[in-house]
LOTORBA-975787 format. One line per 8 residues: number of its first residue (from 1); for each residue x negated, y, z negated of C-alpha. Coordinates in steps of 0.5 Angstrom, whole numbers, plus 500, padded with zeros to 3 digits. Layout:
<sites>
NUM) X/Y/Z  ... .
</sites>
This chain:
<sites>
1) 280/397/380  285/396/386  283/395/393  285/402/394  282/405/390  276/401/390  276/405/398  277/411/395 .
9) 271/411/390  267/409/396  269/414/401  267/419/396  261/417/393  259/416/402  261/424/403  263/428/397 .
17) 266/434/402  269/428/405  277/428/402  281/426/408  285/430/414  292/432/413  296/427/415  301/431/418 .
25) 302/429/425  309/426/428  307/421/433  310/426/438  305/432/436  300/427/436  302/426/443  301/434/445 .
33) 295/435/443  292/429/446  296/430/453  293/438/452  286/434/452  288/430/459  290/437/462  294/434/467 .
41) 295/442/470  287/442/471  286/435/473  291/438/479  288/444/481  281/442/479  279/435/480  284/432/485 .
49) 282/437/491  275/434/490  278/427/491  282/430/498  276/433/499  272/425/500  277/421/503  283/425/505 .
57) 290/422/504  286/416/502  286/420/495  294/418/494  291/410/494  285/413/490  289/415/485  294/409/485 .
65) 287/404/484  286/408/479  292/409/476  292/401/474  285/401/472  288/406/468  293/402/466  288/396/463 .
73) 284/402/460  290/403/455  291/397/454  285/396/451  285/403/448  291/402/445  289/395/442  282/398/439 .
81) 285/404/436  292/401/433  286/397/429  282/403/427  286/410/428  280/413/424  277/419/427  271/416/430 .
89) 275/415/436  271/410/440  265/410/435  269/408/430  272/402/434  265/400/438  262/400/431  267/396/428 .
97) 267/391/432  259/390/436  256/393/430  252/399/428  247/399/433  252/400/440  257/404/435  251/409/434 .
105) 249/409/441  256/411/443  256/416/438  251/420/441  253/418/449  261/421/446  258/427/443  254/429/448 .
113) 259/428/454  265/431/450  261/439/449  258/439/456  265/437/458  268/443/454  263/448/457  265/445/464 .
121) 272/446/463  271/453/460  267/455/466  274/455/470  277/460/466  273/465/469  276/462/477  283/462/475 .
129) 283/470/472  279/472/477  285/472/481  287/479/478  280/481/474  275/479/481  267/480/479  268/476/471 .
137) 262/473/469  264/465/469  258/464/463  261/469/459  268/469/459  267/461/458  263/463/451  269/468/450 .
145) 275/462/450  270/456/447  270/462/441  277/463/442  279/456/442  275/454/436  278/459/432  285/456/433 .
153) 282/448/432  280/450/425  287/452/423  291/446/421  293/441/426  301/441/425  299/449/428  295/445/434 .
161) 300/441/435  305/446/436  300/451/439  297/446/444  305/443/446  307/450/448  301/451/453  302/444/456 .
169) 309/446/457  307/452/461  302/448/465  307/442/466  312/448/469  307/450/474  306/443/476  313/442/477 .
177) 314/448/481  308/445/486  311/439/486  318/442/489  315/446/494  311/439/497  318/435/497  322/441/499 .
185) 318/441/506  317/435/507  312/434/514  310/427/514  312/421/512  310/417/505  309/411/508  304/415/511 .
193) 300/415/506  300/407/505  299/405/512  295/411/516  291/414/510  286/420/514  279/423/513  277/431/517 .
201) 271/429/520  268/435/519  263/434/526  270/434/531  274/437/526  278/431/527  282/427/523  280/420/523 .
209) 282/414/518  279/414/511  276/407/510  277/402/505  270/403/503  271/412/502  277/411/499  275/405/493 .
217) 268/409/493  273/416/490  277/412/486  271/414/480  273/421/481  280/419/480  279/415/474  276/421/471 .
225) 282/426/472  287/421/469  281/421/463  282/422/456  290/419/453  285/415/449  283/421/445  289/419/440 .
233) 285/415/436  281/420/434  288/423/430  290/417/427  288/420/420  292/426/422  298/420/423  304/419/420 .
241) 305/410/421  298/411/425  297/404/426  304/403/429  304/409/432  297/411/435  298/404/441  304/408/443 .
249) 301/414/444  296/412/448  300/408/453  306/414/453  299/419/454  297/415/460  303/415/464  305/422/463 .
257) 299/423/466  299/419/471  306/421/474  304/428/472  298/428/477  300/423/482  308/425/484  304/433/485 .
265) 298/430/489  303/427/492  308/432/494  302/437/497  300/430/502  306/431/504  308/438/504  303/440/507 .
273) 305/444/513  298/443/517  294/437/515  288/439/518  289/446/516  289/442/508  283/438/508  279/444/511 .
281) 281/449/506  276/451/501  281/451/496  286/446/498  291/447/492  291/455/493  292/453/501  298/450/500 .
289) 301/455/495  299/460/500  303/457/505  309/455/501  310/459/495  307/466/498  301/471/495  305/472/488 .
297) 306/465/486  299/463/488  297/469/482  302/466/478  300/459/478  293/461/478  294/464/471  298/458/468 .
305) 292/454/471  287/459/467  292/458/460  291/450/462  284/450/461  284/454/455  290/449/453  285/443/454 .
313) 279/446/450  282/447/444  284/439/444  278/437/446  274/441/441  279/439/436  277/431/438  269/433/439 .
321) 270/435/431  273/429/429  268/425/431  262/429/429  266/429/421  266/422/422  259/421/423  257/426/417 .
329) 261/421/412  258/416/415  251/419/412  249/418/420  244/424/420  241/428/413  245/429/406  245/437/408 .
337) 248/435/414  252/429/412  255/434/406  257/440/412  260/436/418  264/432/413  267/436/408  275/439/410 .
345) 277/447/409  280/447/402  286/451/405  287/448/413  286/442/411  281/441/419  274/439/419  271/447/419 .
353) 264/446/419  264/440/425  269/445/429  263/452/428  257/447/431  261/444/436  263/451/439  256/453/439 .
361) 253/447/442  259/448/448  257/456/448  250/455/449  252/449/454  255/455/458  249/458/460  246/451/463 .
369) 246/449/470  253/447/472  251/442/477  246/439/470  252/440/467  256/434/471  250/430/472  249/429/465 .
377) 256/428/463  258/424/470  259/418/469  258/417/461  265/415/462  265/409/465  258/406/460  264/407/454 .
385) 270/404/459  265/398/458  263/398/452  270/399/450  272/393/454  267/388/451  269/390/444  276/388/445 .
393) 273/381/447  268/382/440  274/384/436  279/378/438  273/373/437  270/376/430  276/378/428  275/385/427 .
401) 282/387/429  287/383/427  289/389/423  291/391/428  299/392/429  298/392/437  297/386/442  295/388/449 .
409) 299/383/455  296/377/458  290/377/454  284/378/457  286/379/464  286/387/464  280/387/460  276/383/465 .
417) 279/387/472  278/393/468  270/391/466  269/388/474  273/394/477  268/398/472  262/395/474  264/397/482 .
425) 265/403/480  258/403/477  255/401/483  258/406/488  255/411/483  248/408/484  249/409/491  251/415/491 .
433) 243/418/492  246/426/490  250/426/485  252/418/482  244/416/481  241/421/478  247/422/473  248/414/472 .
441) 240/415/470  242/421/465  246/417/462  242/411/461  236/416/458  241/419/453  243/411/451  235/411/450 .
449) 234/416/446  239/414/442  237/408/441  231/410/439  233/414/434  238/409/431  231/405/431  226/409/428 .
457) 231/412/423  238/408/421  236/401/422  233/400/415  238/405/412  242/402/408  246/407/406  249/409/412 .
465) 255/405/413  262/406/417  266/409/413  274/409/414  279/414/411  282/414/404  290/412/406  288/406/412 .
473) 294/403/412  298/409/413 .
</sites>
């Protein structure tokens, strides 16, 4: 028997249902679900008011730091991911190279971080289309479009790409347009931005200077909104040539979604016509709108918004089942389980029972408190940075991803600035008694959990392994 056949017979003797997705995806489709996943649009309109919010102008360095930090982020990404473009995703590549334990341990911290991550996002819709529907019920129209966006992600994935790469047009369009609107009325200079970055003192309603401190301290809300360019890996079994492929989509993800939420954010810094009057606002990006673009266009960009958001709740759906299909075919939970999560629509080639379990679980997600919501999946994203960052160290060490067709520059430099630059951000986290603490404690008890689990249950079983697709070199 050849080697090939040999991981065919084992991929589907470990999961019956489990014969494979469709490997349909150009590199560029591949790119349009992944970018829809990151929501630049959202980011803007969403996270990035909250960062002007804590440090002010000092939010453009915020995003620059992490824009580099992002930067080394991908190289790991794209190294891990081009050795296992498996539809694990982080588990996949934390598994393979630290071992089964840490492999499953992220399993549980992904997949809980990912459903209470689409409920948050679809709670917005309801803000957005409150601009023309007022008195909407955020719980409800939240349950509505996770349904909606289940329903598309069960289709086939070429379908996803072309559906999800129309919508991230209509929101790059908006976030064009607010960019022309900043760097058309130019008020400050950019230097500004570099040299005197300024905070609202909200005691004097002064403007003040943003500290060094305040704004390294936000640089962990700015990592987030650049967040999610390492989904990828997660359609690397729906890639053609993945193993060359999904290293480039990460790093061409990272940099749109960089210059995508940057050069806006730059442009309203600038363009505001009353600095003071921006960092007061409520709504700092409708502010602006309103101040510039006028009533209608605020509407007509809110609307865009809402269609984002819908956007990005299709694609990280489409991500949280890939990864719960790859545990059923990894034998992780119990045969009925395993079978179910891991088998493939006969007709649309998807994860179909995966997609169904992921939009109840969001769905209920939706009616639990928004403030748990964030605290719970806060800062899970810098506990997988780190794991991320020592399994490239552990892959190169042991050889787990010499397979690889991908080698980040200046090994191991951006791994270790990465790590250091995540342990800092963990540490501002913890003194952040609100909100940093209590979700750094939530992440570490659902890492206990699943410690537990993995313990009581998986340690002895010997068939639960780490299955890859039947086609790996392709």
């Amino acid at each position: 028997m050849s080697t090939n056949e040999a991981t065919t017979a084992a991929a589907d003797k470990a999961a019956p249902g489990a014969k494979g997705l469709d490997r349909a995806l150009n590199a560029l489709g591949t790119l349009m679900i992944v970018l829809s996943a990151v929501t630049p649009a959202s980011s803007v309109f969403i996270i990035v008011p909250g960062v002007i919010a804590l440090a002010g102008t000092g939010s453009f360095l915020s995003f620059v730091i992490a824009a580099v930090i992002g930067l080394f982020m991908a190289f790991v990404y794209a190294e891990l991911s081009s050795a296992y473009p498996m539809a694990g995703g982080e588990y996949t590549m934390i598994g393979r190279t630290l071992g089964r334990f840490w492999g499953f341990v992220t399993l549980v911290l992904v997949f809980v971080s990912i459903v209470l991550i689409v409920a948050v996002i679809a709670l917005g819709v309801g803000t957005y289309l409150g601009v023309i529907i007022p008195n909407l019920s955020p719980q409800w129209v939240g349950v509505v479009t996770i349904i909606l966006a289940g329903a598309v992600a069960a289709m086939r994935i070429k379908l996803n790409a072309f559906v999800t790469g129309i919508f991230l047009g209509i929101e790059m369009l908006a976030l064009l347009i607010l960019t022309g609107l900043g760097f058309v009325h130019v008020e400050r200079p950019l230097s500004s931005l570099f040299t005197a970055p300024q905070l609202l003192d909200a005691t004097t309603n002064t403007l003040v200077p943003a500290s060094a401190a305040i704004i390294l301290a936000s640089t962990a809300v700015s990592l987030f909104a650049y967040n999610g360019y390492g989904a990828a890996a997660y359609f690397g079994e729906e890639t053609h040539d993945a193993k060359r492929n999904i290293g480039k989509v990460v790093l061409w993800a990272l940099v749109i979604t960089v210059a995508a939420e940057l050069i806006p954010l730059t442009a309203v810094l600038l363009g505001a016509p009353d600095l003071i009057g921006l960092l007061a606002a409520p709504q700092k990006i409708e502010y602006f709108l309103e101040a510039r673009g006028g009533h209608w266009l605020t509407v007509a960009i809110s609307l865009a918004i809402a269609v984002a958001i819908f956007n990005a709740v299709i694609a990280i759906i489409l991500q949280a089942a890939r990864l719960l299909f790859s545990s059923g075919r990894d034998k992780t939970w119990f045969g009925p389980i395993n079978n179910a999560v891991a088998s493939v629509h006969g007709t649309y080639a998807s994860p179909w029972i995966a997609t169904i379990v992921v939009v109840v679980l969001a769905a209920l997600a939706c009616f639990i408190d928004l403030n748990l919501l964030l605290v719970v999946s806060g800062t899970s994203l810098v506990v997988i940075y780190a794991l991320l960052c020592v399994a490239v160290f552990a892959g190169r060490r042991n050889g787990t991803t010499s397979g690889g067709h991908y080698r980040m520059p200046l090994f191991p430099v951006p791994a270790i600035l990465a790590f250091v630059a995540l342990i800092y951000v963990a540490y501002q986290n913890w003194l952040d008694a609100a909100f940093g603490r209590p979700s750094l404690i939530a992440t570490l008890a659902i890492m206990a959990v699943a410690a537990i689990y993995f313990l009581l249950f998986l340690a002895r079983r010997a068939d639960w392994t780490l299955h890859g697709p039947d086609e790996l070199a392709g």
